[in-house]
N, C-alpha and C positions, 0 to 999 in steps of 0.2 A: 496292671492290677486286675485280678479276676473281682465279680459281683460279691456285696457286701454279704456274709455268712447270717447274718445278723437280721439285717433286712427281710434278707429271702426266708427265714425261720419267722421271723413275725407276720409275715404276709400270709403263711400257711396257717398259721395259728388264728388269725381273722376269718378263715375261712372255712374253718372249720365248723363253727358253728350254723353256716349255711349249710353246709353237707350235711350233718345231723339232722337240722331240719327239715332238709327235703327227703333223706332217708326214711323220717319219723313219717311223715307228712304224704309223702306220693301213696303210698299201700293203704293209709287210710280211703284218701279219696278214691283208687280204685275199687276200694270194697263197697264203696258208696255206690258209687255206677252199676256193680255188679247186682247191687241190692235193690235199688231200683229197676234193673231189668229183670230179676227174677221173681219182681212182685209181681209180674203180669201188669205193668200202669197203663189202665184203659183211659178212657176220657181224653182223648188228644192229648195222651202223652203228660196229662195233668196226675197228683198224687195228694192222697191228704194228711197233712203233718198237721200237730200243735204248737202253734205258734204265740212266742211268749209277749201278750198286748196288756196294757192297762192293769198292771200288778197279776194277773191268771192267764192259764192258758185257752188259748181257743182253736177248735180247729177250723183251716185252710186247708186251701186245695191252690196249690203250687206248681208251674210247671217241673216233669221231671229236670230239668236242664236247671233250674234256680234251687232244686234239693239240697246240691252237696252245701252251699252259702249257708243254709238252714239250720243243718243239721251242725254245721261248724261253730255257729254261735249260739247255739243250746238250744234247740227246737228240735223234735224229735218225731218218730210217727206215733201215729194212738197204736193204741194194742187192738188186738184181733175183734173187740166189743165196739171198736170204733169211738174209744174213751181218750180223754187228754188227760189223764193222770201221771205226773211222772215218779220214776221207778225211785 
C-alpha cells in the first residue's frame, strides 16, 4: 500500500499557514533593517523610537539590533520634530 492521500493532503494544509506567514512576515522585517541602515543610526548603533510606557508614549533610544521587536509590537520612530505622536 502506497502513503495515506488523505494524510499527506492534511499535512500540507497545516502548513500552510506557516508559509503564509513567513512570506507575509520576512519582507517586512527586511524593510526594517533596511530602514534602519538608511537612517544613518549614529550613537553606537543606538536609534530613537517611541515607546508605548505607562498609558503614553515616550521616547527611547534603543539599540538598532532590538528595533525590528519594537517596532513589531507597536512602537514606532518620532517624526522628523523628534515628536512621539502617533499617525
Amino acid at each position: 500500500m502506497g502513503p495515506d492521500p488523505k494524510a499527506e493532503r492534511r499535512s500540507q494544509l497545516m502548513h500552510r499557514p506557516t508559509r503564509v506567514l513567513l512570506a507575509l512576515l520576512l519582507p517586512v522585517i527586511v524593510m526594517i533593517a533596511f530602514t534602519a541602515s538608511a537612517l544613518g543610526v549614529g550613537g553606537g548603533g543606538k536609534v530613537d523610537i517611541c515607546h508605548w510606557a505607562n498609558h503614553k508614549y515616550v521616547q527611547i533610544s534603543v539599540s538598532v539590533n532590538a528595533m525590528p521587536a519594537h517596532l513589531g509590537h507597536g512602537d514606532f520612530l518620532a517624526d522628523e520634530y523628534g515628536d512621539c505622536l502617533p499617525s
